[in-house]
SERO-4910 file (N, C-alpha, C, O; in steps of 0.05 Angstrom, whole numbers):
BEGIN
 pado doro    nc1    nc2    nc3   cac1   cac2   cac3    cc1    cc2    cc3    oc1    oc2    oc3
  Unk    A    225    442     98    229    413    100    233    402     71    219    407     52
  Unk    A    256    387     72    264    368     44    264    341     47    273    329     66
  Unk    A    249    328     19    259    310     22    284    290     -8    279    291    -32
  Unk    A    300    280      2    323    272    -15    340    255     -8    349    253     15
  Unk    A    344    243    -25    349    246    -53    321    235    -69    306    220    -56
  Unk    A    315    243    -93    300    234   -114    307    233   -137    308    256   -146
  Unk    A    313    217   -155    330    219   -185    309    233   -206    285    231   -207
  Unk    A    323    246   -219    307    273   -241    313    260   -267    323    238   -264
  Unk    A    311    266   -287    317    270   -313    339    273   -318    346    296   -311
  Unk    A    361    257   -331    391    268   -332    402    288   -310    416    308   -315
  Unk    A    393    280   -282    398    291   -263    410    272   -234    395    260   -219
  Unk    A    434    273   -232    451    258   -209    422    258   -184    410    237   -180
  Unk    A    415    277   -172    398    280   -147    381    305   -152    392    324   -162
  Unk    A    353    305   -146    337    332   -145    326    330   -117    320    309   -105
  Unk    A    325    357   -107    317    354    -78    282    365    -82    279    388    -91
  Unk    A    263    351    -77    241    360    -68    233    376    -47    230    366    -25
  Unk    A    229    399    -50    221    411    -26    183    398    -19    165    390    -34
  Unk    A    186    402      5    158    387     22    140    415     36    145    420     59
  Unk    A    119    434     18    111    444     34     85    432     51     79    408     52
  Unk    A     72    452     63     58    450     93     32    435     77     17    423     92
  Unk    A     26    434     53     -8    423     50      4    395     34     21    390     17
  Unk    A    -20    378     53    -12    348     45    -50    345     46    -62    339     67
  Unk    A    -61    348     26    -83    333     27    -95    301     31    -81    281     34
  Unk    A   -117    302     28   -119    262     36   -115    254     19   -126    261     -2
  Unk    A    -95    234     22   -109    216     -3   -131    206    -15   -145    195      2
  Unk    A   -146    204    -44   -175    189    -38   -179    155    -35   -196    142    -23
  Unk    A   -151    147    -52   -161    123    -51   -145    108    -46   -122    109    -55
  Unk    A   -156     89    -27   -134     76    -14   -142     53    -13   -164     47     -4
  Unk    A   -117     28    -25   -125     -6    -24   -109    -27     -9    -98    -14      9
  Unk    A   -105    -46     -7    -91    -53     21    -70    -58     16    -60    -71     34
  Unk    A    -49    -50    -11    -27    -41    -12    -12    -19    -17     11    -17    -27
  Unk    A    -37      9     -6    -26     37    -11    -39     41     21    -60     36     32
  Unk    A    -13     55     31    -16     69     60    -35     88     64    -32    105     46
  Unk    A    -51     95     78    -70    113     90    -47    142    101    -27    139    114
  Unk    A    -55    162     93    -43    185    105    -67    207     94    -74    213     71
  Unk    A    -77    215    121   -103    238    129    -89    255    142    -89    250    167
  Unk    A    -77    276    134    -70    303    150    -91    323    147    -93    334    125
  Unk    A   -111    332    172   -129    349    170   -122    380    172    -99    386    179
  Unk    A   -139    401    169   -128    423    163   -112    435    195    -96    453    198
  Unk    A   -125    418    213   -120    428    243    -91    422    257    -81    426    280
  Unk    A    -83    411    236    -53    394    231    -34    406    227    -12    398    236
  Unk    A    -37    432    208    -21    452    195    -28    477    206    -50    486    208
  Unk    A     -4    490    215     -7    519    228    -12    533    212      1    535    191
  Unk    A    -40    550    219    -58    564    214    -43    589    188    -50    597    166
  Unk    A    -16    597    206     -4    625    200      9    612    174     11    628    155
  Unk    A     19    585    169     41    585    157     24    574    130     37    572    109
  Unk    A     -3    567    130    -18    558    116    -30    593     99    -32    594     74
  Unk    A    -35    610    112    -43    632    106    -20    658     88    -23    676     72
  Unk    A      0    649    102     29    654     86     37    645     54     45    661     37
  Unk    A     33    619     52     23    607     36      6    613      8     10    619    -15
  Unk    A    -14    609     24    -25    627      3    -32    643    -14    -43    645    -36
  Unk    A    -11    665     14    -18    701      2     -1    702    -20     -6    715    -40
  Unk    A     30    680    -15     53    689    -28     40    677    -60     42    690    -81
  Unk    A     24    644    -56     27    637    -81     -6    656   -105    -10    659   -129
  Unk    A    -19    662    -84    -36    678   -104    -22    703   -120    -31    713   -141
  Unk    A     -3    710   -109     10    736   -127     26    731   -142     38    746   -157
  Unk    A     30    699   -140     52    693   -155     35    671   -186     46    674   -208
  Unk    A     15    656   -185     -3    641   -190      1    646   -220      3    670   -225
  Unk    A      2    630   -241     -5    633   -273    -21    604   -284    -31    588   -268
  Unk    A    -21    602   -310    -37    584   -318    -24    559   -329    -24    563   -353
  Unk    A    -18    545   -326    -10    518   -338     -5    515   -361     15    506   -372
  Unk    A    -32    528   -374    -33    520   -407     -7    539   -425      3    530   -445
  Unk    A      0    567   -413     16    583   -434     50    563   -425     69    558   -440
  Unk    A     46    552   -392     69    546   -398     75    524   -419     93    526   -437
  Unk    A     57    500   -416     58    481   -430     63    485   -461     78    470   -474
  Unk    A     49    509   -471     45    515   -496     80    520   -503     93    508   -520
  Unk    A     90    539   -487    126    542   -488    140    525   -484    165    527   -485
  Unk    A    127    501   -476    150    482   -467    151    470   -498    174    472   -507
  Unk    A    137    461   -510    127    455   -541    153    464   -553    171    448   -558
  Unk    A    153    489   -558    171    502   -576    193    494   -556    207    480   -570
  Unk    A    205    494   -532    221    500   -519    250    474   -520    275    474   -518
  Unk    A    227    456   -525    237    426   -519    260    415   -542    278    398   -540
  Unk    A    251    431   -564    269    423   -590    283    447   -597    287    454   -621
  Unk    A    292    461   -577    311    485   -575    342    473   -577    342    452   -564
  Unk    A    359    477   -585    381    459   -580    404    480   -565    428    478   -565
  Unk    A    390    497   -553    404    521   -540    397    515   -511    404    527   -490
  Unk    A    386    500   -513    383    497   -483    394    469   -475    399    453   -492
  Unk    A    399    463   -446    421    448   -431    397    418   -439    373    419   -439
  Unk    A    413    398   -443    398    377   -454    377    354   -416    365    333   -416
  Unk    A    384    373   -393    369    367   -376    349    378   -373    330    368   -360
  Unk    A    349    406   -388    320    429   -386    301    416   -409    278    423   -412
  Unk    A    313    400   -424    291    399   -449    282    369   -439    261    361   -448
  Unk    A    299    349   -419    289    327   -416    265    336   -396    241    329   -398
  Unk    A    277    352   -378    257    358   -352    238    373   -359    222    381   -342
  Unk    A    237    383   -395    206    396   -402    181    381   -414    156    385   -415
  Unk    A    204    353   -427    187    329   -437    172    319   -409    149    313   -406
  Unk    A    190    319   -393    168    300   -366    147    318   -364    127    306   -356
  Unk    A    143    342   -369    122    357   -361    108    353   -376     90    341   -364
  Unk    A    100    355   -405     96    355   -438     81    328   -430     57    327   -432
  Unk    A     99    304   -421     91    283   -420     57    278   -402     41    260   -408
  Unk    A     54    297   -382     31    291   -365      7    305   -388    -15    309   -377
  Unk    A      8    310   -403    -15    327   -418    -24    296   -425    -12    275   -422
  Unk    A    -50    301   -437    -68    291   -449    -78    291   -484    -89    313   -490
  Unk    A    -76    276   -502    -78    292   -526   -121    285   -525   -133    268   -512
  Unk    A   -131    303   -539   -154    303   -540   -165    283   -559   -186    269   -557
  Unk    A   -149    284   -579   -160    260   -604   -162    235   -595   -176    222   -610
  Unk    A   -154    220   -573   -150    209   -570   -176    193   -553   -178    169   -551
  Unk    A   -195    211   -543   -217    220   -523   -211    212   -499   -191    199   -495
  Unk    A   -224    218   -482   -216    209   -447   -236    198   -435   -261    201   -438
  Unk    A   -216    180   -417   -240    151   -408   -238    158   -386   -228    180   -380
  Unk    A   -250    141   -365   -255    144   -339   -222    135   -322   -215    145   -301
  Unk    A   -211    122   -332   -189    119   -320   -163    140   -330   -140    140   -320
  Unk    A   -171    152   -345   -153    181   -356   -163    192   -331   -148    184   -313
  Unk    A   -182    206   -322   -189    220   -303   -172    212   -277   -157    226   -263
  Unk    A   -177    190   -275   -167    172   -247   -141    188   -248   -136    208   -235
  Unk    A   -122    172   -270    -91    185   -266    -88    215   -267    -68    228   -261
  Unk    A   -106    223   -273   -108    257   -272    -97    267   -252    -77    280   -246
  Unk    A   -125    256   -241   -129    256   -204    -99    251   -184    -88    268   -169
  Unk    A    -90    225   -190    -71    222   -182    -41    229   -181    -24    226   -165
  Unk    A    -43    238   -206    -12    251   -212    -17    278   -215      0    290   -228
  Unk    A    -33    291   -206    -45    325   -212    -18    340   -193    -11    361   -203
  Unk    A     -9    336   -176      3    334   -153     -1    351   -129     13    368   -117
  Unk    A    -34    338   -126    -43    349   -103    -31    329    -80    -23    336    -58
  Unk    A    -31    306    -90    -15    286    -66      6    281    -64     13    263    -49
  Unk    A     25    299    -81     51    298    -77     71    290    -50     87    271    -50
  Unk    A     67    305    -30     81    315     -5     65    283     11     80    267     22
  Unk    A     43    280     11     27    262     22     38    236     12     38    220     31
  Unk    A     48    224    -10     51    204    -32     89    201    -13     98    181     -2
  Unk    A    101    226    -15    129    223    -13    133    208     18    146    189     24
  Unk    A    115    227     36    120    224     68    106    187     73    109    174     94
  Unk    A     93    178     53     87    154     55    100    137     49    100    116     63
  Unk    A    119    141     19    139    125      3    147    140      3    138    157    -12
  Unk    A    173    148     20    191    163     12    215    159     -3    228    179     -8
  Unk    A    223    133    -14    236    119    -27    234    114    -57    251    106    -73
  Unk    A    208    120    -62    188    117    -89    189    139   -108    166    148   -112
  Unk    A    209    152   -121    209    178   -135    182    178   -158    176    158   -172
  Unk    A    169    201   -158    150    218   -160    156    220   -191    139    209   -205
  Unk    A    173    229   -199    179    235   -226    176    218   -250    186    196   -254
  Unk    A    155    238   -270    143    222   -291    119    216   -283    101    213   -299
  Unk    A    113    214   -253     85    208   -240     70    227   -238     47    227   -246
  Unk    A     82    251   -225     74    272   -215     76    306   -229     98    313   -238
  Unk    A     56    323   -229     57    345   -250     76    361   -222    100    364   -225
  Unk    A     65    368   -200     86    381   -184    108    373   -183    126    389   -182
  Unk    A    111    341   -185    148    339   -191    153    348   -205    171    364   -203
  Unk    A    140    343   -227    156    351   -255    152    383   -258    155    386   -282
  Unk    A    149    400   -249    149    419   -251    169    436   -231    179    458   -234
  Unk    A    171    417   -207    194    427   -188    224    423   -198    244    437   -195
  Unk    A    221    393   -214    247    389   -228    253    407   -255    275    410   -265
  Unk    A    233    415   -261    242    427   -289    254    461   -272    276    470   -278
  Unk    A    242    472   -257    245    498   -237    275    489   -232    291    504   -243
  Unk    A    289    463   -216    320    458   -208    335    464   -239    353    481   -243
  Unk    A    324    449   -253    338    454   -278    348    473   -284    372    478   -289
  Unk    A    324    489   -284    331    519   -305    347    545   -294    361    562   -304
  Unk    A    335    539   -262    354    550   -243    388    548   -235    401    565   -223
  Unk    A    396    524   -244    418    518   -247    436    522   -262    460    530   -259
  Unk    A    420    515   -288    430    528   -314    432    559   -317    453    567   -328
  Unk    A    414    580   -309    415    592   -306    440    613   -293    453    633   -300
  Unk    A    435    596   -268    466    617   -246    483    614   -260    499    606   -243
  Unk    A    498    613   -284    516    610   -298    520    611   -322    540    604   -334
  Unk    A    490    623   -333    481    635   -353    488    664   -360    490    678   -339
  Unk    A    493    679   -384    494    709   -387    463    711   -384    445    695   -390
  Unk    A    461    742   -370    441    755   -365    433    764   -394    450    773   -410
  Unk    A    405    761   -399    383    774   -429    372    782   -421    367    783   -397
  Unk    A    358    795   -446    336    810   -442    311    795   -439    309    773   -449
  Unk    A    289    808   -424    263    792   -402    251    792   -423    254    813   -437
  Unk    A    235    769   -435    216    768   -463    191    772   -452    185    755   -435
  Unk    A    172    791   -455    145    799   -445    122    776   -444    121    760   -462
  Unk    A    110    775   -429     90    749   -423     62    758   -433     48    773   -420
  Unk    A     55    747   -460     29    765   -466      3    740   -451    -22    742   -451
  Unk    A     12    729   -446    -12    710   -429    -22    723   -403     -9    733   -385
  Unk    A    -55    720   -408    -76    730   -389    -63    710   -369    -52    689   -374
  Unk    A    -66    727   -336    -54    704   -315   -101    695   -302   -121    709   -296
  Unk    A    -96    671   -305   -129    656   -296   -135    669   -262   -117    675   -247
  Unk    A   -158    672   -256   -170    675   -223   -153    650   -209   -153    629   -221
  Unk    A   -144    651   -194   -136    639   -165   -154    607   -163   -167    605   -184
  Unk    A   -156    588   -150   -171    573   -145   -172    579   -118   -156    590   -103
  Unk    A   -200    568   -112   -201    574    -79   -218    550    -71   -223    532    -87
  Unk    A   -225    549    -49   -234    525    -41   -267    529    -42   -273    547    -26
  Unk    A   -281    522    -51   -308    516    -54   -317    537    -81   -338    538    -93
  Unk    A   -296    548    -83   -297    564   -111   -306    542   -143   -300    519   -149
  Unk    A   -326    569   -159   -317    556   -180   -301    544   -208   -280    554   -214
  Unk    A   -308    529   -218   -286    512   -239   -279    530   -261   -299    542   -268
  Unk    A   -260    536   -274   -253    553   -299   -227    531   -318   -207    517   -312
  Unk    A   -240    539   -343   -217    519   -356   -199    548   -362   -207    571   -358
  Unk    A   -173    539   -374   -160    551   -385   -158    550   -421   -148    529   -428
  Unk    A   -163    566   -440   -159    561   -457   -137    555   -472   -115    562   -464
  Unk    A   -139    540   -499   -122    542   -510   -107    558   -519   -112    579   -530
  Unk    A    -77    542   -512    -61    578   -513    -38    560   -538    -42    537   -547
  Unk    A    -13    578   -548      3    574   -569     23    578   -557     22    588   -535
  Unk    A     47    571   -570     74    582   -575     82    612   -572     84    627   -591
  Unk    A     87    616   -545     93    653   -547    128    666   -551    137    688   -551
  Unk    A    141    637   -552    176    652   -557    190    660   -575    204    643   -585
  Unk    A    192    680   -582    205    689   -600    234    676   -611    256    676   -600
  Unk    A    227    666   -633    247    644   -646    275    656   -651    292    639   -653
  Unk    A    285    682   -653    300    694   -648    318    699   -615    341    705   -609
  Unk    A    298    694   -603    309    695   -572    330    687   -560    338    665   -568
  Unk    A    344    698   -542    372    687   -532    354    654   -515    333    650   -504
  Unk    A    379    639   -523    377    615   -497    364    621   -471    342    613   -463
  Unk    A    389    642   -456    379    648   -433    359    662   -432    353    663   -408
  Unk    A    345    673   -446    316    697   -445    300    672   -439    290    666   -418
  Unk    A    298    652   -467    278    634   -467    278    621   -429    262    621   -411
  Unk    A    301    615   -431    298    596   -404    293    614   -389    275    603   -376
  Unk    A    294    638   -378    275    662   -360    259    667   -363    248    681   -346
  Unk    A    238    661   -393    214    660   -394    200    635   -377    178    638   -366
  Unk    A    216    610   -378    206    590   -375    204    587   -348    181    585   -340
  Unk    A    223    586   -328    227    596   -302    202    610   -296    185    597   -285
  Unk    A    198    633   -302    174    651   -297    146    641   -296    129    648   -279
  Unk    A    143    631   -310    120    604   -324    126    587   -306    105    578   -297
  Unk    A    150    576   -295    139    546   -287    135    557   -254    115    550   -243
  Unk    A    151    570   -243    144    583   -212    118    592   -210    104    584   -192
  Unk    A    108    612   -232     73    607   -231     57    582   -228     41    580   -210
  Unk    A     62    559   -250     50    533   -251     52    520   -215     33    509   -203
  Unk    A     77    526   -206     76    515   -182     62    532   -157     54    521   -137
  Unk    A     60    558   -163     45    573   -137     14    564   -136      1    565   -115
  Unk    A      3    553   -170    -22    555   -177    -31    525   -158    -52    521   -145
  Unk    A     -8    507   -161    -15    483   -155     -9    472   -132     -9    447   -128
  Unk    A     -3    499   -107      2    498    -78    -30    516    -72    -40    519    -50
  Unk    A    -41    527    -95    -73    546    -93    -90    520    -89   -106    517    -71
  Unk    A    -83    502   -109   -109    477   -114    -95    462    -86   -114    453    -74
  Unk    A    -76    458    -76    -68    443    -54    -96    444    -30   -113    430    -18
  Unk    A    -85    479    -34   -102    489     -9   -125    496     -8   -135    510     10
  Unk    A   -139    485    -35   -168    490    -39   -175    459    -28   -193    455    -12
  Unk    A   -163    443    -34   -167    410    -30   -159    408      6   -173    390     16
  Unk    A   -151    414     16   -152    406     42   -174    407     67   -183    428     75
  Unk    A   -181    386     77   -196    392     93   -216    423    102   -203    444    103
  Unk    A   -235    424    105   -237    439    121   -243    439    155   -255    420    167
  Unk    A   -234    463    167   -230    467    191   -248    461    217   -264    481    218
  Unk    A   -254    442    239   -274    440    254   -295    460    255   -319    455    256
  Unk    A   -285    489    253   -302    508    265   -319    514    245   -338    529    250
  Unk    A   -315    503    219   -330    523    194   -357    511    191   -363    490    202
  Unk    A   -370    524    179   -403    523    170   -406    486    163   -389    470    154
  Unk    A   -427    483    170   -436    460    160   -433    446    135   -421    425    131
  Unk    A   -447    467    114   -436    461     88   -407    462     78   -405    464     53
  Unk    A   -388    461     91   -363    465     76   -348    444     94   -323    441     92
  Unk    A   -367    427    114   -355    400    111   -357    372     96   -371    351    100
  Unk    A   -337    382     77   -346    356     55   -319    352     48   -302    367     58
  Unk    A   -314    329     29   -294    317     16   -280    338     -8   -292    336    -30
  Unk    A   -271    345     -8   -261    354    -39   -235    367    -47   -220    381    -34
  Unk    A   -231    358    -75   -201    356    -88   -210    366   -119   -223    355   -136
  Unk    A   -196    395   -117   -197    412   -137   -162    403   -159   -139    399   -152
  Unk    A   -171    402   -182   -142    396   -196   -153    405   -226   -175    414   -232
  Unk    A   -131    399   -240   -128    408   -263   -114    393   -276    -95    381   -266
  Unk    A   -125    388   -315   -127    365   -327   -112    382   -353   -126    399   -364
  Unk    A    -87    377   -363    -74    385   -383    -80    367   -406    -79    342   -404
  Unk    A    -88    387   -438    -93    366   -458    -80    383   -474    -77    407   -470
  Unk    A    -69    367   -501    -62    376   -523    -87    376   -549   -101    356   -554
  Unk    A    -91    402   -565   -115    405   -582    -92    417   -604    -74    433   -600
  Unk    A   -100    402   -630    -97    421   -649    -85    452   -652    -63    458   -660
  Unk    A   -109    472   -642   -102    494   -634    -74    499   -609    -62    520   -611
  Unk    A    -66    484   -591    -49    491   -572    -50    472   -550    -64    452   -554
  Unk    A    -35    478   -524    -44    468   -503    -69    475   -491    -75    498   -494
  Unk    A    -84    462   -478   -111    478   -459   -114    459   -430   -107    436   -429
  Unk    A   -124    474   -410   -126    459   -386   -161    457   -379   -179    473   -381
  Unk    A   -160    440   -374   -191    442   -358   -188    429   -323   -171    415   -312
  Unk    A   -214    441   -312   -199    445   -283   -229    429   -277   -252    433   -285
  Unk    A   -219    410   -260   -243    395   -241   -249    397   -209   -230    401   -195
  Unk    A   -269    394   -201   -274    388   -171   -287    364   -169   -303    358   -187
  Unk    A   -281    345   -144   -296    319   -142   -293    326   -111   -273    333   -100
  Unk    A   -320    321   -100   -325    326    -69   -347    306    -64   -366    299    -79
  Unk    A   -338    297    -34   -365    281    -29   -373    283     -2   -361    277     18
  Unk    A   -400    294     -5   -410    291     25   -419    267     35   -427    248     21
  Unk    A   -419    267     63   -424    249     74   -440    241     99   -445    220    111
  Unk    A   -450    277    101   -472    281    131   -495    266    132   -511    269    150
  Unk    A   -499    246    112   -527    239    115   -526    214    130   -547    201    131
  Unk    A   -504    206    142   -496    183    168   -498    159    155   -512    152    136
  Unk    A   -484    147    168   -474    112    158   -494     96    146   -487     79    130
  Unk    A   -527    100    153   -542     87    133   -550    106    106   -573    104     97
  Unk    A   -532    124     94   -545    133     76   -522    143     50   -502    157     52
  Unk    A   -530    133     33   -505    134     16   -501    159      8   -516    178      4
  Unk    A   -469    154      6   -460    184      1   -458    210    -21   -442    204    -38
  Unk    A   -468    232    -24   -471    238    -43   -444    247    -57   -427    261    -47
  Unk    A   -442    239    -76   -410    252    -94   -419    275   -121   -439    269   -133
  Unk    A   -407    296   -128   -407    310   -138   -379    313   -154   -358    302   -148
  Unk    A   -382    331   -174   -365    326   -201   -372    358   -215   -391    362   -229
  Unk    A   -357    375   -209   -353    399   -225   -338    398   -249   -325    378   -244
  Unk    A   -329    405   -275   -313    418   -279   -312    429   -307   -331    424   -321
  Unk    A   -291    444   -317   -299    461   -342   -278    461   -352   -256    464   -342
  Unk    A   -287    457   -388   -268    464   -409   -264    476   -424   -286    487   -427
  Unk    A   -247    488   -446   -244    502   -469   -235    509   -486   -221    529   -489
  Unk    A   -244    484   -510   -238    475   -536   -249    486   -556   -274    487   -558
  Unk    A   -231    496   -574   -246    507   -602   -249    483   -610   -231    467   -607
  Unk    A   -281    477   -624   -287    499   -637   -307    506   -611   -312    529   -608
  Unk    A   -317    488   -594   -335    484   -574   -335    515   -555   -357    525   -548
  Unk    A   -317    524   -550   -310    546   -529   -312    540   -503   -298    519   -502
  Unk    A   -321    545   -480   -324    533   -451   -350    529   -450   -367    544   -459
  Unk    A   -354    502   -435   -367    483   -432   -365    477   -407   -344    478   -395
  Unk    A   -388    469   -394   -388    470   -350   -393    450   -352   -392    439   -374
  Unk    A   -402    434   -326   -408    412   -326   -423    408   -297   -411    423   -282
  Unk    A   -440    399   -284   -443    398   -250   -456    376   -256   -473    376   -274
  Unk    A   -449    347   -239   -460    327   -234   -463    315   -210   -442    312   -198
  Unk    A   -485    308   -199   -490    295   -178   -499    273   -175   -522    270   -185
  Unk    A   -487    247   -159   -490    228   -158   -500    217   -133   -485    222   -114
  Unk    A   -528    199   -127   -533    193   -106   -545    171   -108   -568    171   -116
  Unk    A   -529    141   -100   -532    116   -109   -533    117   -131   -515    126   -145
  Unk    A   -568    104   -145   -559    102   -169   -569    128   -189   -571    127   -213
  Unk    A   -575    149   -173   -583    177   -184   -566    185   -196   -543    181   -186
  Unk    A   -568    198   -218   -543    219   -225   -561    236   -242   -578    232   -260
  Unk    A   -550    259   -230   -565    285   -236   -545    300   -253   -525    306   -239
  Unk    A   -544    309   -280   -528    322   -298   -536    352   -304   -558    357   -313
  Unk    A   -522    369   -300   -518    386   -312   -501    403   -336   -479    412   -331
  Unk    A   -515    408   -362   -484    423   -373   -483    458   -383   -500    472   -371
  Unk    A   -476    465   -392   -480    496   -402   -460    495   -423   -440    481   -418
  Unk    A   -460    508   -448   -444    519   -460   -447    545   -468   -469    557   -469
  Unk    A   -423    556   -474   -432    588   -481   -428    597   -502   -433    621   -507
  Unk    A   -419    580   -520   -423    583   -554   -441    572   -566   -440    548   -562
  Unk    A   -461    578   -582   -479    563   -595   -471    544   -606   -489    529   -614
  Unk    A   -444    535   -611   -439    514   -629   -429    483   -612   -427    459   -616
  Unk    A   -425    505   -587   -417    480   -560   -447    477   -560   -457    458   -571
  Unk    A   -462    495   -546   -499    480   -542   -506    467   -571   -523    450   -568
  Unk    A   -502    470   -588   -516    452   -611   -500    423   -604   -513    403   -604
  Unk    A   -471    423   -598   -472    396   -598   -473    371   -572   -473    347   -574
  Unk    A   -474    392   -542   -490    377   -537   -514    366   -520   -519    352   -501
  Unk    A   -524    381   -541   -565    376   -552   -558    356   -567   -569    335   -560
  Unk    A   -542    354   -589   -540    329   -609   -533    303   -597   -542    281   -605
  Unk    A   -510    309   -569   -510    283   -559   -517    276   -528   -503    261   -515
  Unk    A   -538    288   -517   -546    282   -501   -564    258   -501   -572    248   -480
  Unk    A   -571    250   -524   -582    220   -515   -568    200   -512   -574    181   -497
  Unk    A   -546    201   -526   -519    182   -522   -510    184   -501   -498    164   -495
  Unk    A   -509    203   -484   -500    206   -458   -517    199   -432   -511    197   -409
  Unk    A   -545    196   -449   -570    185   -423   -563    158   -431   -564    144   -410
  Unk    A   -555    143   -452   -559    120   -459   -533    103   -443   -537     82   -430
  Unk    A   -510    114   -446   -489    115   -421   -492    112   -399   -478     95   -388
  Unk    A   -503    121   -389   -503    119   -357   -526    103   -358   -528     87   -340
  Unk    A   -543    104   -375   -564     76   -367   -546     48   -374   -553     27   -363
  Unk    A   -532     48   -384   -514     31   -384   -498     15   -367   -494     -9   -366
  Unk    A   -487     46   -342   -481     36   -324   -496     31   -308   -487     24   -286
  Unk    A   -532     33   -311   -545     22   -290   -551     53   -270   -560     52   -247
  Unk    A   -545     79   -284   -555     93   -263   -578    108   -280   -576    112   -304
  Unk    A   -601    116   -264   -618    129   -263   -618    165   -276   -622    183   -260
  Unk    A   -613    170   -301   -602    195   -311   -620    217   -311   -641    216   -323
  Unk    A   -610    241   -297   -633    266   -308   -612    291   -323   -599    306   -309
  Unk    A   -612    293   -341   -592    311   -357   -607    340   -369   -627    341   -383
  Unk    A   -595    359   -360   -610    387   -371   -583    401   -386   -560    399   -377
  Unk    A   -589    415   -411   -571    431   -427   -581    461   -419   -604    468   -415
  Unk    A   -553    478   -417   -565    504   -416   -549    519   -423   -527    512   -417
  Unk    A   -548    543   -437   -535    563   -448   -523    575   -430   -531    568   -408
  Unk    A   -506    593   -428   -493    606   -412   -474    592   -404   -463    573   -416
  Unk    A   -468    608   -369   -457    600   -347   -461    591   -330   -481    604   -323
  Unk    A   -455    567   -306   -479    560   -287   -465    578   -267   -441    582   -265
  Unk    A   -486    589   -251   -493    608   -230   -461    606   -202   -459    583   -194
  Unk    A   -447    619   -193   -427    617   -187   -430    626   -158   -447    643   -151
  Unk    A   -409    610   -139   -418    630   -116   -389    649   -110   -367    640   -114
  Unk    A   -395    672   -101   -380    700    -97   -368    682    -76   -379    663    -65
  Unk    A   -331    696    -71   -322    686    -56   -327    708    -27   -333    732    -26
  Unk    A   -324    689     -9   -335    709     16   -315    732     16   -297    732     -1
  Unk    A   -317    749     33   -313    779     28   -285    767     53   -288    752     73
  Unk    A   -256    780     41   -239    783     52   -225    758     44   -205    759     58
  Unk    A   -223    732     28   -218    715     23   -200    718     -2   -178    706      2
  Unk    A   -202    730    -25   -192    739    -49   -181    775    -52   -202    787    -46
  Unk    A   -166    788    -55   -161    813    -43   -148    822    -76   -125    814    -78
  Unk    A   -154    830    -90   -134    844   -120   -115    865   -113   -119    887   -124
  Unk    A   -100    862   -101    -76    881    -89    -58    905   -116    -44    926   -114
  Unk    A    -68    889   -141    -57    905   -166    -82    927   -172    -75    942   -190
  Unk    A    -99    930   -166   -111    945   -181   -123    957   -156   -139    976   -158
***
């Protein structure tokens, strides 16, 4: 299923393809439409298809982002591939800048977990510049185009680690900061087959977080009926690009007189800090913090500012309990038959 026309970047028409996962929207005001497609909505087989294809296919965000960098002020490349790498470039985050609570929001919203959900509601409303899945589907039309009519090069080797899968109730992993991996010598066309390569990963990864975020199924365990939307937050650091990956889920079993509890995963990894966790739980005006770091220099700093951070949320009036801890926080194994390493 397509939907089109949508205008691209120095592009007459880009066709969106519409696959099968449309998660909920979260937030909805009385001039954004409601659209709830539950998991029981989407055939089972074609949802599991899905999957299999994009976990083997799955990479990390950050090495592409890091090539789009160098890629963008290539002058060998078609001047729609370098516009349609800025829209991508464009959704990052710079870190100096620090991030507020409404950085998060647009995170959330343009991550493009609600892509397919956003289109089938406004279908008239192009996505682009809004959305990291658009902009990553459009930069994919691009290069593909340019390409079929490209001389064939030689394949430039991908020294980037490919990240674990996301899965649904799984835990949070950032991606580190990564650099510039193209060889400045490189043919045009190599570069743009590196990039291709990279960006079809970026998109298998972000049909993984689709289908970590969707509903779960009537029949499943108690605990795994809850709210939640797994995504990923692109920032620019000094050192390179880096991603950090969040979960926000909220239960709600505790019935109409009892407020709901919301939760807040997620993890990053910034030199000099290294990865840093996070688990917060919120219930009214409770909020229960957790953090870990696993460099001494991330736990020294923040021990240094955890009073500023109790002092914050007393701010906002909530009730704070904050614990620092070294390491990793405790992870749960994905159930057996769910994740399969078919390479090794």
């Amino acid at each position: 299923m397509t939907i089109t026309p949508i205008t691209g970047p120095m592009t007459p028409q880009v066709t969106i393809p519409v696959t099968p996962v449309r998660p909920v929207i979260p937030v909805v005001t009385a001039s954004t439409p409601s659209l709830e497609i539950g998991a029981g909505q989407i055939s089972a087989q074609v949802l599991a298809q899905t999957a299999q294809g994009a976990a083997v296919q799955q990479g990390g965000l950050a090495p592409l982002m890091a090539d789009l960098v160098q890629a963008a002020g290539n002058p060998g490349l078609p001047p729609n591939v370098r516009s349609a790498a800025a829209q991508v470039l464009a959704q990052a985050s710079p870190t100096s800048a620090g991030v507020t609570p409404g950085d998060l929001a647009r995170a959330l919203s343009s991550s493009g977990l609600f892509l397919e959900a956003n289109l089938a509601a406004s279908p008239q409303t192009s996505p682009i510049g809004q959305d990291m899945k658009a902009g990553l589907l459009v930069l994919n039309q691009a290069l593909a185009a340019w390409l079929a009519g490209a001389p064939k090069a030689r394949q430039i080797a991908n020294p980037a680690r490919t990240p674990p899968p996301p899965y649904r109730a799984g835990s949070t992993r950032a991606q580190p900061s990564a650099m510039p991996s193209l060889p400045t010598d490189a043919a045009p066309s190599a570069v743009g087959q590196r990039l291709m390569a990279e960006t079809k990963a970026a998109i298998a990864r972000q049909e993984l977080l689709q289908i970590a975020s969707l509903p779960a199924a009537p029949g499943e365990a108690l605990e795994a009926q809850v709210t939640r939307w797994m995504f990923e937050m692109p920032f620019t650091t000094p050192q390179g690009a880096s991603v950090a990956q969040f979960e926000i889920s909220r239960d709600g079993r505790g019935g109409a007189a009892a407020a709901p509890a919301w939760r807040v995963a997620f993890s990053l990894d910034i030199e000099p800090l290294g990865p840093i966790h996070a688990r917060v739980a919120l219930v009214g005006d409770q909020a229960v913090v957790s953090l870990w770091a696993e460099r001494d220099v991330g736990l020294t700093r923040l021990r240094d500012d955890q009073q500023q951070l109790s002092m914050a949320l007393a701010r906002a009036s909530f009730r704070a309990e904050i614990v620092v801890h070294s390491g990793s926080p405790p992870n749960a194994d994905p159930h057996a038959g769910q994740l399969v390493d078919q390479i090794s």
